[in-house]
N, C-alpha and C positions, 0 to 999 in steps of 0.2 A: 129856661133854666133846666139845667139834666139833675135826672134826681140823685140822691144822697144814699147807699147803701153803706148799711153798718153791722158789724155782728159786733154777739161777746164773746166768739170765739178768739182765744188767747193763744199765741204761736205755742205747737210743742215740739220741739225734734221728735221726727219718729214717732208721731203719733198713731198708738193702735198696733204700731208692725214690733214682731221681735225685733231686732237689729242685729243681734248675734246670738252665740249659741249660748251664752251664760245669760240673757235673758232670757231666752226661750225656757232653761231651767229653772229657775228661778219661778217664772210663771206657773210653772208644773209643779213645783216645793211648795211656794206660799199660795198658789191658788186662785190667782189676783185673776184668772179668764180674760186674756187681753193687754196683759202688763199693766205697768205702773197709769198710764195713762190711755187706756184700753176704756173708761167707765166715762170717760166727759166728751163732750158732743166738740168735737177739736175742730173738724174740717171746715166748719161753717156751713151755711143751707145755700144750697146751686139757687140763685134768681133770676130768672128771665123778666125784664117789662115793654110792655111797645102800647102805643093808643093809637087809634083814631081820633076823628074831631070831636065823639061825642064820650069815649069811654078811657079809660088807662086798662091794660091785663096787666098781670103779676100771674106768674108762674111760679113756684117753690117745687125745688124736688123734697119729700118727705117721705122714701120707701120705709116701713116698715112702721111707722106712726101711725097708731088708731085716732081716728077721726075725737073720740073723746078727751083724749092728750094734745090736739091743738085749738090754740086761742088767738083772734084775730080781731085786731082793735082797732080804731081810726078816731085820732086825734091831734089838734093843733097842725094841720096839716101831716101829720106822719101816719105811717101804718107799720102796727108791729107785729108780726107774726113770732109768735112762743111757744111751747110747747116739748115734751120731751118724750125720748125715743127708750124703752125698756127692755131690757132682756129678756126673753121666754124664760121665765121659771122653772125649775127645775133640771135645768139641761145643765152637761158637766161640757165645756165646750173643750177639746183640746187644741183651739185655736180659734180667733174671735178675729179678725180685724175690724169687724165695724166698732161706731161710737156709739155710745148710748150717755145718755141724761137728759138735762136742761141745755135748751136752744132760742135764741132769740136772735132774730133779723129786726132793724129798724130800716124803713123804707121813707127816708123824705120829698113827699111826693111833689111833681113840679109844676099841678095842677090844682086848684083848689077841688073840692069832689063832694057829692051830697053823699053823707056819711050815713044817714037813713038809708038809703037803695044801695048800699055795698053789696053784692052777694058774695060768697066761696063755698066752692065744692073740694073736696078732699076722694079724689079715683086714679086707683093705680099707684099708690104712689106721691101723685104729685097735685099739689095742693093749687085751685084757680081763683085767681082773687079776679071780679071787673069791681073796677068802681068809675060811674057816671060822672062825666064831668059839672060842676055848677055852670048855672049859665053863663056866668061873668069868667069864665074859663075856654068857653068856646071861643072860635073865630068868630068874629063877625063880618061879614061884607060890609063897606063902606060906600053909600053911593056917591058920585060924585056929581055937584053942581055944575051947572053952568053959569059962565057971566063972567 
């Protein structure tokens, strides 16, 4: 079974970019740092996954995301990674194109996994998820008889 990648990110044209030059003023007028859709997390989160026989990785890119703004869950066979990405305070940006807010990836995974020994680290960037396969998840060798 391949697994199930899902966001909530929701399509926007032009998300994050001026597109011309009456928005770019506009931006500058009312203040919005980023345009109309410059503040929600549009692009969705970059996933890498690969396993071995014994583990699943999960990769997330999350530049700029403090380790205490992501939450990583494992249930019902899924893993959701959440978390949200916030502007530096105080800065007058006169140009923004990253996203910032609320992000959620749901990952259906195509292994069952012992959800106690999850680990993830959050360096650089990019967020590492392993999780351990269950036994009844591995391969097994089959001997075969004779006769």
């Amino acid at each position: 079974m391949l697994p199930t990648l899902r966001s909530n990110a929701s399509f926007v044209p032009f998300a994050g970019v001026p597109f011309n030059r009456l928005d770019a003023f506009f931006d500058r007028v009312l203040g919005d740092q980023g345009g109309p859709w410059g503040q929600a997390w549009t692009g969705g989160v970059p996933v890498a996954m690969w396993q071995d026989d014994d583990h699943l990785f999960i990769e997330a890119e999350l530049p700029g995301v403090a380790e205490s703004d992501v939450e990583i869950t494992v249930h019902n066979g899924m893993l959701f990674i959440r978390g949200e990405r916030k502007p530096e305070p105080g800065r007058q940006y006169l140009y923004d194109g990253r996203a910032y807010g609320r992000f959620e990836r749901v990952i259906t995974l195509p292994d069952a996994v012992k959800a106690d020994d999850v680990q993830a680290r959050l360096a650089n960037g990019v967020l590492q998820v392993t999780l351990p396969k269950s036994p009844e998840a591995k391969p097994r060798r089959i001997a075969l008889t004779t006769g």
